[in-house]
N, C-alpha and C positions, 0 to 999 in steps of 0.2 A: 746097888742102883737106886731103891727108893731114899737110901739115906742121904744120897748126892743130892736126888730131887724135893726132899725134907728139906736140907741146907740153902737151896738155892730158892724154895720158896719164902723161906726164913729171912733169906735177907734183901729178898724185893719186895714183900708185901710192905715193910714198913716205907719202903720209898713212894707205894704206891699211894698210901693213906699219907704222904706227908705232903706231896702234890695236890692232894686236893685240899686236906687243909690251909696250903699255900693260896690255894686257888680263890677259896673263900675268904680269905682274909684279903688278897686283892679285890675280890669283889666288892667290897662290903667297903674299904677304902674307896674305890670309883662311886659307890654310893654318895659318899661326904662329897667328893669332888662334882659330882653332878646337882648337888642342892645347893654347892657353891655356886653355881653358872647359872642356875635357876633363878637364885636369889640377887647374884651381880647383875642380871638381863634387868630385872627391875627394880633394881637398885633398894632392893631390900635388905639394907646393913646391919638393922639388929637380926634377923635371921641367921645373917652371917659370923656374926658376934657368936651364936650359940654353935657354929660348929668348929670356932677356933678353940686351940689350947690354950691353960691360963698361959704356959710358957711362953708364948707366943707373944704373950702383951707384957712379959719382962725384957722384950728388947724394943717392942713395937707400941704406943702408945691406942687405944682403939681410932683416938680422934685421927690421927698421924694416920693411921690405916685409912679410914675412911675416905682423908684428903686424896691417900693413895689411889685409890679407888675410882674414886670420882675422875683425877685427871687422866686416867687409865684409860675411863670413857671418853673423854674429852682427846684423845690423843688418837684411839687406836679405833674408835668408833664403836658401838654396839655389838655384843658376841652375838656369832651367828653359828659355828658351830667348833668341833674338838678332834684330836683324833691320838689317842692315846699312842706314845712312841715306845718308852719303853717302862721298866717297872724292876724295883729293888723290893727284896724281904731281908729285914735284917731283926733280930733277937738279942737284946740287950743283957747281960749279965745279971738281973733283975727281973728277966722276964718277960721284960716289956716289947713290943712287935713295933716294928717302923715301917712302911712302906713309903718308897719313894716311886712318884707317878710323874711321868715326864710327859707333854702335850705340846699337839702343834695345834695353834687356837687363830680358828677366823674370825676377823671384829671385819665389820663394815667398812673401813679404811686400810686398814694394815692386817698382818701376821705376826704373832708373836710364840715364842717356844716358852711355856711355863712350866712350872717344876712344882709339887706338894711334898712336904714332907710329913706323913702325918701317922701319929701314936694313937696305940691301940688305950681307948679309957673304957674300963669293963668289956661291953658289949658291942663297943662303936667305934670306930678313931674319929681324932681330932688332928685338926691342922694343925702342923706345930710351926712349919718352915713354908714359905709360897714366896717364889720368885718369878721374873721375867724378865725376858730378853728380846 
């Protein structure tokens, strides 16, 4: 009997710590994405510059972003607030952590659902992917 309840401890503990390691590396993602929205409300772009990936500006121009940005505002009206939908952890063969953070976002005018896709750099992630619809 103890050796059943040895094995069954054995192989939920590690589910148990891997959850929360999960947990934290979402968090710490919803970090970046909240000093994004912090920094888009007052249209603080080099800010936002520092929590993109280089990747990011190999498909994306920064200027090309900014413009994005900007008509963003001009379209959807001023963020007003977020509400996280749903949320990916994926682990690259490299190592490397992805979270992908799905949002239904209020601007002043409209509603929009945007998407992060963003890599873990050391201690922090970075944006790698950001869309909207």
């Amino acid at each position: 009997m103890k050796v059943k309840t040895l094995i069954l401890i054995a192989l939920i503990l590690p589910l148990l710590f891997s959850c929360s390691e999960n947990q934290e590396e979402i968090d710490l993602a919803k970090k970046t994405v909240d000093a994004f929205y912090s920094f888009e409300k007052v249209s603080d772009y080099k800010s936002i510059d520092k929590l993109m990936s280089t990747r990011f500006y190999m498909t994306t121009p920064f200027f090309k972003f900014k413009e994005f940005l900007e008509a963003k505002k001009s379209m959807l009206g001023s963020f007003k607030g977020k509400e996280l939908e749903s949320f990916d952890i994926t682990v690259s063969t490299n190592s490397i952590s992805q979270v992908v953070l799905k949002y239904k976002v209020n601007y002043t005018y409209k509603k929009a659902n945007e998407s992060f896709v963003l890599e873990k750099n050391k201690n922090n992630f970075r944006i790698l992917k950001y869309s909207i619809e």
